[in-house]
Every structure is written in structure tokens, then in C-alpha cells.
N, C-alpha and C positions, 0 to 999 in steps of 0.2 A: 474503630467505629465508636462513636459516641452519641447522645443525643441531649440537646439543652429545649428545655421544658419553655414553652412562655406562658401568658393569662391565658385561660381556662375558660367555656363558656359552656353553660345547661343546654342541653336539647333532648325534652321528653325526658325518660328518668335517668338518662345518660350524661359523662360530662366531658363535652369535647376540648382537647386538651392539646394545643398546635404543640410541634416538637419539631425542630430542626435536626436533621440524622445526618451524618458524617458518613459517608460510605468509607468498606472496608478497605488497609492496606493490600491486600489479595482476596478478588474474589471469585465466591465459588459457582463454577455452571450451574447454572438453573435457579438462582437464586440466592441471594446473603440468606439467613435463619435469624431475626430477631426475637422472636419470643414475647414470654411476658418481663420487660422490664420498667422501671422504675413504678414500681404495682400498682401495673393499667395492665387492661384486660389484653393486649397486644395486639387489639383489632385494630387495623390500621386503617384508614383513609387518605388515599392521596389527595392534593390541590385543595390546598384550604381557603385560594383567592377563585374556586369552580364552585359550580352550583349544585352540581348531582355528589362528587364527594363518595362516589360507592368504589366499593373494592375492584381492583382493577381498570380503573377510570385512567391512569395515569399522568404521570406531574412530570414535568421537563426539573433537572437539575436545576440549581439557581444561576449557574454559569450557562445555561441553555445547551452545553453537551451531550447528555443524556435526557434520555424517558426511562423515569421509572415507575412499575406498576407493583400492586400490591397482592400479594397470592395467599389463601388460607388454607391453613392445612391442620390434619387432627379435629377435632371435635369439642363440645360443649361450649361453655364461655370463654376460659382463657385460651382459644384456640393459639397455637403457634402462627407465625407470621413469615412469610418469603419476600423479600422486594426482588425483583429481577430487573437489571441495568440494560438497556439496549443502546446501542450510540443513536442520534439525533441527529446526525447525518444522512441520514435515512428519513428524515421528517420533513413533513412539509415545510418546516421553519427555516431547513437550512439544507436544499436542493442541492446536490453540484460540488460536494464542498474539494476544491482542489487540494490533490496530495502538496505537502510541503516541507521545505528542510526545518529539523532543529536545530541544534545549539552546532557553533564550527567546532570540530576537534584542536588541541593541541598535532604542532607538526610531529609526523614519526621519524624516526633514527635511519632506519633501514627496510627495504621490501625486496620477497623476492619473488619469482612468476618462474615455474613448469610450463612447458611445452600441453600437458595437460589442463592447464588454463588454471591453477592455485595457485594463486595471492598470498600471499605473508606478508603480515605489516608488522613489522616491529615497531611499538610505543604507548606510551601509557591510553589506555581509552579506560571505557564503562560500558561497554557493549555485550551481548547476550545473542549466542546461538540463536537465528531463527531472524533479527531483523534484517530490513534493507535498508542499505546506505546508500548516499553517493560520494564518490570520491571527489576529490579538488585539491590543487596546491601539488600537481605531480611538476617538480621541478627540473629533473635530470631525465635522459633520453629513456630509465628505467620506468618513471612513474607518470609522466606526460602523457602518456596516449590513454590513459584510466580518468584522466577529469574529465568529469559530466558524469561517469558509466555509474548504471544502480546496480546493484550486487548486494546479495543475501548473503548476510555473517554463518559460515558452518561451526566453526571454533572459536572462543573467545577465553583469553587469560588479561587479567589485568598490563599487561606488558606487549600483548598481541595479540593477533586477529587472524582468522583467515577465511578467505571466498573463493568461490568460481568462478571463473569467465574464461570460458574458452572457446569456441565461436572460429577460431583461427589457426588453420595449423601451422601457418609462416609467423608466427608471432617467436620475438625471442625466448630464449630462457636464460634466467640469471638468478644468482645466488650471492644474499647476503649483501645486496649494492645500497649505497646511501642515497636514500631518497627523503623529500619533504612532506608525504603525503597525508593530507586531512581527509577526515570524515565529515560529515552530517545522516544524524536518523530521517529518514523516510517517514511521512507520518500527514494523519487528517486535522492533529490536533493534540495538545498534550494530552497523553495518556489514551489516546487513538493512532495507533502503529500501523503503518504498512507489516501484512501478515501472509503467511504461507499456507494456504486449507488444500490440504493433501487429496485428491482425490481419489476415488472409490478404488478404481480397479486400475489395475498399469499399464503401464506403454510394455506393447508387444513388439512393435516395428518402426522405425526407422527411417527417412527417405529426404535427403535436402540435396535440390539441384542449387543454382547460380541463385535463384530468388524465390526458390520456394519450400517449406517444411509440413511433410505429410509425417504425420504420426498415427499409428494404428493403436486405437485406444478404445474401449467402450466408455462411454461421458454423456453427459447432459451440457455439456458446453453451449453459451451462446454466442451469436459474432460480435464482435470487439470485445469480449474480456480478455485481461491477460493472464497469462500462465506462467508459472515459474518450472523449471525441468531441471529437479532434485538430483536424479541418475538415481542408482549408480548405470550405468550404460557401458556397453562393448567396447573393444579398444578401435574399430570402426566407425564408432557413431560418438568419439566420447566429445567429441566437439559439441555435442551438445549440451554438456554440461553446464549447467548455470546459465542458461540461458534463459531473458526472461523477451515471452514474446505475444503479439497478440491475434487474438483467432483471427481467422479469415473465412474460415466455411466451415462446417460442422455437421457430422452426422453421428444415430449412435454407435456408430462403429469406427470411427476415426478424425481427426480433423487437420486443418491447414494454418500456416501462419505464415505472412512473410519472412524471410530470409536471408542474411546478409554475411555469414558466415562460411565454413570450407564444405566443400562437396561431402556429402553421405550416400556411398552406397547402399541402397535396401539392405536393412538388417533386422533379422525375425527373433523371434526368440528371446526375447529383451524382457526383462521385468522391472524397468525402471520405474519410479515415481514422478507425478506431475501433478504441481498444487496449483489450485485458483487464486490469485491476489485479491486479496478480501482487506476490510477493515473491521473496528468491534462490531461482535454482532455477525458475524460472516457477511457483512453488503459487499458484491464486488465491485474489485474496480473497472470502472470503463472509461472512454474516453468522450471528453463536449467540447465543442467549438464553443469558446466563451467569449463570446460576442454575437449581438443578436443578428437571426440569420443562419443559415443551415451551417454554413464551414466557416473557418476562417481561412479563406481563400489565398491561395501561394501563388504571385504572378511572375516571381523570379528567385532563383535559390545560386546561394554557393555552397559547394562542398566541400571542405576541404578532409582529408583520408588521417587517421590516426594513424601517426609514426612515430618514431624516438625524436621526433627533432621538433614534434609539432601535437597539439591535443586535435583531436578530432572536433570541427567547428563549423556549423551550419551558421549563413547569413540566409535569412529567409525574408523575403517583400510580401508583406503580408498586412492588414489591417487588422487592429487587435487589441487588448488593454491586456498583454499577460505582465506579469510580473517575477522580477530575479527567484529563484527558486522553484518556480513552478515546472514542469517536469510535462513534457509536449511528447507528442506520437506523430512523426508524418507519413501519411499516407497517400496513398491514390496521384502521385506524381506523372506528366504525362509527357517532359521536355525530353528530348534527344539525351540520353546516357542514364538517365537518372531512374528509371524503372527501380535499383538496385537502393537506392535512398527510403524507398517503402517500407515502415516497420521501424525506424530508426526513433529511437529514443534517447533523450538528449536534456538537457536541464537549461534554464532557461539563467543566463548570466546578464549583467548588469550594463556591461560593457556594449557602447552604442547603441543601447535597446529604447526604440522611437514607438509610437502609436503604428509604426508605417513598416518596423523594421524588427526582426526577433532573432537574437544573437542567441546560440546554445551551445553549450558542449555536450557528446556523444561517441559514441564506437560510431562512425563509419566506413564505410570501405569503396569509397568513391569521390574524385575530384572532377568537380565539373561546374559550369556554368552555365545557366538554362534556364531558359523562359518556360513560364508554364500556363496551364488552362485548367486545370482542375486540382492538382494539388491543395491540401490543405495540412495544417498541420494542427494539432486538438489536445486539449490540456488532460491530465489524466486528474481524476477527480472519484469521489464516493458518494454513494447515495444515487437513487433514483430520483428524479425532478415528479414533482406531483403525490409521490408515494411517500404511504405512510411509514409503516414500518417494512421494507423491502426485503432485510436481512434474513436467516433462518435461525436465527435464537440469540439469545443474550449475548452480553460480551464476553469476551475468552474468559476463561479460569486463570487466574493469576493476577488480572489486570489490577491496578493502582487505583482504587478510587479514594484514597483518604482526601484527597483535595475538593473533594464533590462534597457540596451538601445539596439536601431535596427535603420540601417542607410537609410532615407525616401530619395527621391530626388520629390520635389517641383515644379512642372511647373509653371514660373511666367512670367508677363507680360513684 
């Protein structure tokens, strides 16, 4: 954190003093603490190109990523000083902002996959407990069926990695097999991650038919966020492990989501955890048809099933401007077979992708061919459209802002 001084002007017996502020390499909830430095009184005003200019007013970053506001704390003149970072995602400036991939990984050496749904990727990454990826680049019949799939990092050593995804209980298991497999980070934005917000109280029960997932849960859930499902979980339900999936109906005592994974019998007694998918700031994720117009409407789908010989691949006849990387939900399908396609999350790839046509990779678990009438499929994105600040507080603790500046104005003596 640093701050560079520019000219200085008089106002009243006061002399206001622009300064350009570096936000911190990790910072803290509820606010950086800048204080009194370069001996100015530390009262801060944000937006120096604003009119009002009063505490708390708040200044967008210079890079337009953050809003940040100014908080006074302690007493007299040199009062201490708080800036609190929100993501801007959430602002009216930038409604909608779709999740997307980072940087490609280097290819891995070897992966290996349990019947309980644990990933081992051997090779060099940068990755950290707690993000979500997607996979891509699975070359051999071991790592194929994982490109498109998002999956939250549990472990992470410079050499290797490991996730959930277990959803399957006919999937193979294998140990130690050479595979190609690349990552990309999950993300709204540099230094805006796809994130895990644990909530409140845990999953007590249990219950997935052919296409549908009842969890008994006390929540404030609303419909379409998505959820991630931490476990740890019974050896009955552990297929639900890492799964990440999105509401369908909601009450406070339980809720639903589609389902495309192995049968679960009712199972009680469970203390599993289950986080909301958030970005900085805890905004959640939800999903928008990003094209104007309620959906983006699906008039014909292919499906084709992840297996060892094939990645799982939606061809979808749909009108639309998405773009490779963006990260789709389809839902509400209504063709002969395809019920079971509902909920299917998938990444949006390069290959054949028309205004007319959206190619994706995905876990699914159905091949078919069908017309449809209401299907649609919707880009996952962050932020509320219209809203201001939508989130419930700052950005996480830890986050990166050295790359952020935001322009302070300094009342000094």
C-alpha cells in the first residue's frame, strides 16, 4: 500500500490534497487502516472528479473494479481512517458481469480419480485451497470426461492438486494414470474469484431421485443461486460430494436442485456443509440470459454422455452472443429424453460456436437428440442488474488489491 501526493488546493482553512492510494497486497475485512500519513490529518474524501466529496460518498477504483468508501474512526482531528473495498460488480456500472476463465495451466504429468469422486492431478500449478476451476486438455480415456467440469480445489501443493466430483457411482477408478490435464481459475475478474460462502447451519438429510436433489437444510436460499456441497457426507449420499448445483425451490427448512448424478436414498443425520457461490463482497452467483429477451431460447440440443472415449458435449440451437469461456446452466428443457439435461453446467468452447449455435463441454449423463420449446440455456454471471451495492460486506480478507489504485483527497493543515 502506498500513496503518491499530487498539487494541493485551499478550501476554507483546510488544504485539500489529491493522493492516489495503492490498495493493500492482502486485505483486511471491514476495512484497510490508513491513518495519519504523510502528516495530513488522515481525513479522507473520496472522488476528487465528485461534487459532494463527503466521507463515505464512494470512488469506483481507477480500473472501474471496485467501489471504494471512506470510514472514520477514533476521535478528534487526526482521526484514523478505514477505506472498505466492495467489488463493482454489484454496481450499476457493470450489471451481469459473466464468470470467466484465467490464465490456461501448463499440461499435468498424471491424475488419478476414486470411486468416491477425488481428483489428483499431478503437476506444477499455483493454486490455493478453496478456488474453482475448470478442467480442459483431458487427453486419455482417464482425463476426457472432466473437460468443461468446474470443481473447487480441496488441496493444493505446488506439484499437485486435488477436487471432488463425484455425482457417479459407475465412474471408473484409477491410480496414478498419465493424463494431459489443464486448468483455468474461475473468476469475475482479476483479483474477483469464484468463491465458497459456507453457510449457516448444515445439511441434515439427504434425498436424489433420477433428476432431482432435496436437501434438508435450514437456509435463506433464493431460486437460481448456486451451491457448492462441501460434505463431508455418509457413505450413502457421498455422491454428493462436490457437487455444485443450482436452487430450484426453496424454503426455510430445506431446498431442491436439479440432478443428474447416482440415486440417494434418504439420509438423516448428516452434518454436511453447503456454501453459496459468491464473488468479492459475497454477491451471489446467479444465472442471465445474455441476450435481450427473457431466455436464450434452445430449439434443438445434442447431447452427447461423458465417457473414457469422449468429453461430455452439448451442441445447443440457440440465438445468442456467448463467448469461449463463459460458463452456461441449462435449464427448463422440454424434448422427449432430455428432462435429465436440466442443471447441466458446461463451459462454453470455441469450436463451431455461431450466433445460432453454442458448443460446450460438461458432465453429462445423457445422449440424445431433440427438439425443443422452452429450453434455454443462461450464462452464470455476478452482480444484480440495477443494484447498487447487492453484496453483504466487503471483499474477502486476504484478497490482492496492490494492483488497484483509487483517487483519496487528504485534508491538510
Amino acid at each position: 500500500m502506498s500513496d503518491t501526493k499530487l498539487d494541493s488546493f485551499t478550501v476554507g482553512q483546510g488544504k485539500i490534497i489529491p493522493v492516489d492510494h495503492t490498495g493493500p497486497a492482502s486485505y483486511t475485512a471491514g476495512g484497510e487502516t490508513i491513518g495519519t500519513q504523510n502528516n495530513l490529518t488522515g481525513i479522507a474524501l473520496l472522488g476528487m472528479d465528485s461534487v459532494d466529496m463527503i466521507e463515505g460518498s464512494g470512488s469506483l477504483s481507477l480500473s472501474g473494479n471496485y467501489l471504494v468508501r471512506a470510514m472514520q474512526t477514533g476521535t478528534g482531528v487526526r482521526k484514523q481512517t478505514k477505506l472498505a473495498w466492495f467489488n463493482a460488480g454489484a454496481n450499476e456500472t457493470q450489471p451481469n458481469v459473466p464468470l470467466s476463465l484465467g490464465t490456461l495451466s501448463g499440461a499435468a504429468t498424471k491424475s488419478s480419480y476414486t470411486q468416491t469422486g477425488l481428483i489428483t492431478v499431478v503437476g506444477a500449478n499455483t493454486l490455493k485451497a478453496g478456488q474453482f476451476i475448470v478442467f480442459s486438455n483431458g487427453a486419455s480415456s482417464y482425463g476426457i470426461i472432466f473437460d468443461g467440469v468446474m470443481a473447487m480445489v480441496v488441496s493444493a501443493t505446488s506439484s499437485q492438486y486435488t477436487a471432488y466430483f463425484g455425482q457417479n457411482a459407475a465412474a471408473s477408478a484409477w491410480t496414478s494414470q498419465t493424463d494431459t490435464l489443464k486448468y483455468q481459475v474461475v473468476q469475475a475478474g482479476s483479483g474477483n474469484l469464484l468463491q465458497a460462502q459456507a453457510l449457516a447451519s448444515p445439511i441434515t438429510g439427504v434425498l436424489a431421485t433420477a433428476n432431482l436433489l432435496t436437501i434438508t437444510q435450514a437456509n435463506s436460499l433464493q431460486v437460481g443461486q448456486f451451491v457448492y456441497l462441501n460434505g463431508p457426507f455418509k457413505t450413502a449420499s457421498v455422491y454428493a460430494l462436490g457437487a455444485i448445483v443450482q436452487v430450484a425451490s426453496a424454503s426455510s427448512t430445506g431446498w431442491t436442485a436439479n440432478w443428474q448424478g447416482t440415486v440417494i436414498n434418504q439420509t438423516t443425520l448428516e452434518t454436511a456443509v453447503a456454501s453459496l457461490l459468491v464473488t468479492n463482497g459475497g454477491v451471489p452467483v446467479m444465472a442471465f440470459p445474455y441476450i435481450a429477451g427473457p431466455t436464450s431460447q434452445i430449439t434443438n440440443c445434442l447431447a452427447v454422455a461423458s465417457a473414457t472415449t469422449a468429453a461430455g458435449l452439448l451442441t445447443l440451437t440457440a440465438a445468442q452472443s456467448y463467448q469461449p469461456g463463459m460458463i452456461i446452466v441449462v435449464q427448463n428443457c422440454t424434448g422427449s429424453g432430455n428432462s435429465p439435461l436440466d442443471g447441466t453446467l458446461a463451459t462454453v468452447i470455441s469450436s463451431s460456436l455461431t450466433g445460432a449455435t453454442i458448443k460446450a463441454n460438461g458432465w453429462t449423463v445423457i445422449i440424445s437428440t431433440s427438439a425443443e420449446t422452452t429450453g434455454y440455456a443462461s450464462v452464470l454471471v455476478t452482480g444484480v442488474k440495477g443494484g447498487v451495492i447487492s453484496g453483504i460486506g466487503d471483499v474477502l480478507a486476504g484478497t490482492n488489491l496492490s494492483g488497484e489504485t483509487v483517487r483519496l483527497a487528504y485534508v491538510g493543515k
